[in-house]
NUTIDO-365989 format. One line per field, with one value per residue (C-alpha): residue in three letters; chain; residue number from 1; x, y, z. Coordinates in pm, 1 decimal. Example, Ala and Ser with C-alpha at 12.3 -4.5 7.8 and 13.67 -1.06 7.14 Angstrom:
<recs>
aa	[ALA; SER]
ch	[A; A]
i	[1; 2]
X	[1230.0; 1367.0]
Y	[-450.0; -106.0]
Z	[780.0; 714.0]
</recs>
This chain:
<recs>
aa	[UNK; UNK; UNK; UNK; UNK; UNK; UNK; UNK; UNK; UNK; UNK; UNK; UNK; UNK; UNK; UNK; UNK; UNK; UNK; UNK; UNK; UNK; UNK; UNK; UNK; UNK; UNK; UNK; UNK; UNK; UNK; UNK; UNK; UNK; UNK; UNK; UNK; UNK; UNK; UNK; UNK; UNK; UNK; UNK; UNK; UNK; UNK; UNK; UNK; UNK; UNK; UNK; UNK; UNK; UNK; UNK; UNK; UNK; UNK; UNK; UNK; UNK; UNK; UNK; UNK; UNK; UNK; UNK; UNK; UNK; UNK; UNK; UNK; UNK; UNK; UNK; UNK; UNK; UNK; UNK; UNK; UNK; UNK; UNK; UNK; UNK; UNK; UNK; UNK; UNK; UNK; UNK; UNK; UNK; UNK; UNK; UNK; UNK; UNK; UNK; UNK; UNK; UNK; UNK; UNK; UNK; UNK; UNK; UNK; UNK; UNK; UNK; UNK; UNK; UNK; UNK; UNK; UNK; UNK; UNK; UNK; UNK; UNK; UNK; UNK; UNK; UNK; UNK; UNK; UNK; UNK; UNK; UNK; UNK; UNK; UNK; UNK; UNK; UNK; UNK; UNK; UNK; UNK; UNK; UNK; UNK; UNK; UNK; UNK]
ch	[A; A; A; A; A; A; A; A; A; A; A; A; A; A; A; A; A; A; A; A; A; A; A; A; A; A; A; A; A; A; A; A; A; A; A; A; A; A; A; A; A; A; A; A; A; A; A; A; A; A; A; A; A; A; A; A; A; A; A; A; A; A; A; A; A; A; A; A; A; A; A; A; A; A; A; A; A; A; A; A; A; A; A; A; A; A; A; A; A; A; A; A; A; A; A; A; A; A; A; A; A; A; A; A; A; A; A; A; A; A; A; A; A; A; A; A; A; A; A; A; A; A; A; A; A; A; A; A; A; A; A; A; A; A; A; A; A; A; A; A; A; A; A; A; A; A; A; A; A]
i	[1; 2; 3; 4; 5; 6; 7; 8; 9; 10; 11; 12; 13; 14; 15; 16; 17; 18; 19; 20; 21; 22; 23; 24; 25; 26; 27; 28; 29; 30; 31; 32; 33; 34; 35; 36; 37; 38; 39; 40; 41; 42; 43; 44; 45; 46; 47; 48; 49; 50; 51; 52; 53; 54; 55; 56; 57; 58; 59; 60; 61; 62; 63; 64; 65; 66; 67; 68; 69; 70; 71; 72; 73; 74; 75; 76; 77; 78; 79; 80; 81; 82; 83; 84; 85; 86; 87; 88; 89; 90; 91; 92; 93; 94; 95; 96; 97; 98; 99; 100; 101; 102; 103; 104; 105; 106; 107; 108; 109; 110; 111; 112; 113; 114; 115; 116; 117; 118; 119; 120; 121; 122; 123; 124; 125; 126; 127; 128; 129; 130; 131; 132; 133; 134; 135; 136; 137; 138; 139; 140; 141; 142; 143; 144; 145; 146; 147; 148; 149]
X	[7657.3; 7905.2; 8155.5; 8477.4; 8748.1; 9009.7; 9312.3; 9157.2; 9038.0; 9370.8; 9405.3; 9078.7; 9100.0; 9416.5; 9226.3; 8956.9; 9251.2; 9456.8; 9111.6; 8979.8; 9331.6; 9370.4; 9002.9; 8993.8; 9327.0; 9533.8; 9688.7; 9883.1; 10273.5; 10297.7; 10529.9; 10457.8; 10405.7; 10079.3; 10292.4; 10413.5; 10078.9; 9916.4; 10208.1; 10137.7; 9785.0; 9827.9; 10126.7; 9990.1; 9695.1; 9441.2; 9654.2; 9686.9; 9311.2; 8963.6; 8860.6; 8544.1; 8481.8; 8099.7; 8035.0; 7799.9; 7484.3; 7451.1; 7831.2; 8006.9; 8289.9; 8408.6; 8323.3; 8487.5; 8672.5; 8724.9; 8983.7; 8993.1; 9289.0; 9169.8; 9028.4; 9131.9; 8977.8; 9256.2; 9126.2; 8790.3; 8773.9; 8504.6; 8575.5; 8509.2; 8141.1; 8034.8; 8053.8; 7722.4; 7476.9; 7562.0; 7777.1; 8054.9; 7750.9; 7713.4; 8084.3; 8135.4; 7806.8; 8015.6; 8293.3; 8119.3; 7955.3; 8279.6; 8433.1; 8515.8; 8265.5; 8526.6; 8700.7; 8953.3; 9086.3; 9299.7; 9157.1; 9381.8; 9263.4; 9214.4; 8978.2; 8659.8; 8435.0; 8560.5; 8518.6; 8187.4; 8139.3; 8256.4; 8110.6; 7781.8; 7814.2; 7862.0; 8274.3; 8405.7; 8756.0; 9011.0; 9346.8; 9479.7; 9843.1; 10075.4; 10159.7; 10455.4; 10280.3; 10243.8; 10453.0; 10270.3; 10352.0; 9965.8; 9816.1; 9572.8; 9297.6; 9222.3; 8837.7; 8689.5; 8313.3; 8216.1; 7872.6; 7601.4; 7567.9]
Y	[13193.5; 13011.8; 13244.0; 13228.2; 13310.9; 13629.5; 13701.1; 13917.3; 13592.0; 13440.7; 13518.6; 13426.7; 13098.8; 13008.2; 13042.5; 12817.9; 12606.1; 12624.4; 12597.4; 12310.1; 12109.0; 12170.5; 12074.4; 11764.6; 11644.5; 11735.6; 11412.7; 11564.8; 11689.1; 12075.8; 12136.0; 12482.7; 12805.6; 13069.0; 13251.6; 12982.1; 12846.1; 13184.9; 13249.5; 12881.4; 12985.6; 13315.8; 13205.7; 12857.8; 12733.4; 13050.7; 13087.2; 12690.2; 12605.4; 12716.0; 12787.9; 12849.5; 12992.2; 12988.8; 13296.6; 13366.8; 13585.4; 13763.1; 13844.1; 13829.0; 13579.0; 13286.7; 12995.2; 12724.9; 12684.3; 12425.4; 12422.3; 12228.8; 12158.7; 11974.0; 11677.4; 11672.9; 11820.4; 11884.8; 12089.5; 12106.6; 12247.1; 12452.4; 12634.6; 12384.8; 12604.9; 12559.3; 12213.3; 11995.5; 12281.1; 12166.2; 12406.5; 12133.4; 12026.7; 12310.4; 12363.1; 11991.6; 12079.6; 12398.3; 12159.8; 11834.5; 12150.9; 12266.4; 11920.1; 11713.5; 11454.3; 11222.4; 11392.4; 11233.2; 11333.7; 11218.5; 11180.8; 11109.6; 10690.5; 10860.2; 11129.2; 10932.8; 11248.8; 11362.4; 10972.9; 10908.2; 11314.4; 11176.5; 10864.1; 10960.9; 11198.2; 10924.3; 10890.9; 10563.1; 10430.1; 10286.4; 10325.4; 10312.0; 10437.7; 10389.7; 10769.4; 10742.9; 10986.0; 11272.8; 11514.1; 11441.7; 11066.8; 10978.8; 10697.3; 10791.5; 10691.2; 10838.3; 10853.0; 10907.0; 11004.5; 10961.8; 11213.3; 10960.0; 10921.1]
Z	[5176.7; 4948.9; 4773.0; 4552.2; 4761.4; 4761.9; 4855.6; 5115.0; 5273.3; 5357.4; 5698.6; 5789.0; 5570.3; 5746.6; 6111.1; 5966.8; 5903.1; 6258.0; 6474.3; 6259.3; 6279.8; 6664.0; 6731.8; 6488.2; 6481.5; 6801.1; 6717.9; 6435.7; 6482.0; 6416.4; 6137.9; 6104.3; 6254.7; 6226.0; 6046.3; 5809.7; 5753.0; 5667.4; 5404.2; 5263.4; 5250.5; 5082.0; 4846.6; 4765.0; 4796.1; 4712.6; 4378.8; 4298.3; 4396.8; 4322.0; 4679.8; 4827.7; 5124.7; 5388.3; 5541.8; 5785.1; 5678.3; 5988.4; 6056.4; 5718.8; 5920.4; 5731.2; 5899.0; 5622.6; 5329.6; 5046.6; 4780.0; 4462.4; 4275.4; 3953.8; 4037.2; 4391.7; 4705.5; 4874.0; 5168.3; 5363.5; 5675.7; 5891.7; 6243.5; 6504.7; 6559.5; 6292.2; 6249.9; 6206.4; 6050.9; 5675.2; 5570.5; 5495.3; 5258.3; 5109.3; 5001.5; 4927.9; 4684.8; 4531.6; 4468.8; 4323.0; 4093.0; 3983.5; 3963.9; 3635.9; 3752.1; 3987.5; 4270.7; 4490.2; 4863.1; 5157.0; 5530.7; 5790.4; 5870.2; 6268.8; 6152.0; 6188.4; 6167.4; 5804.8; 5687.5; 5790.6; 5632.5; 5326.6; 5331.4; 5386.7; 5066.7; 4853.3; 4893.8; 4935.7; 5022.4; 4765.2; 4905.5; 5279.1; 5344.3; 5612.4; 5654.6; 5442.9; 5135.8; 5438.7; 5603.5; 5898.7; 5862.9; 5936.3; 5796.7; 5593.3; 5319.1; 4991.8; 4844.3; 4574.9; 4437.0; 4068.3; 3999.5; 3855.6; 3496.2]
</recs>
């Protein structure tokens, strides 16, 4: 089930967030504590985005979140079991829904997985950075889908 997300959420969203970046990404430096990551969570990115979280029907967990900020999707992530079962569909549907009609986003260049993901749903690559734009210092790729007219 997709579902606006609370502030009640934020410490679940932000495990979504650790378990997904570990599994995905363990190539990335860690800049930040739990704790720092949770408050970043809570403090600025449920009150600056229109998030959405998945829960599960049987168990009520959240097993991914999206967040929107304009015409950006700046985050996307599901726990790493949940991967593969479409429920990254399903929230990238909830966004595109809630979207202007163009949406934009960043992917690491190294995260194969979320470009073919994004790819497949109609994304397609305009810009390729050398990791300078990033805290993480990452090259990385920015997308962007336009709904049909």
């Amino acid at each position: 089930m997709i579902r606006r997300a609370e502030a009640a959420d934020a410490d679940a969203i932000t495990q979504v967030f650790l378990a997904s970046r570990a599994a995905a990404m363990p190539y990335l430096p860690h800049l930040y504590d739990d704790e720092q990551t949770g408050a970043w969570i809570t403090h600025v990115v449920l009150p600056g985005c229109a998030t959405w979280v998945a829960e599960s029907p049987r168990s009520g967990e959240i097993l991914g979140f999206a967040a929107l900020d304009g015409d950006v999707l700046e985050h996307l992530y599901l726990r790493p079991d949940a991967r593969r079962q479409g429920i990254g569909s399903a929230l990238l549907d909830e966004v595109r829904r809630a979207s202007p009609g163009l949406l934009s986003l960043r992917v690491f260049t190294r995260n194969t997985d979320a470009r073919s993901f994004y790819e497949r749903h109609g994304f397609r690559p305009v810009d390729e950075n050398d990791g300078s734009r990033n805290e993480e210092n990452e090259p990385d790729m920015t997308y962007v889908w336009q709904r049909p007219a």
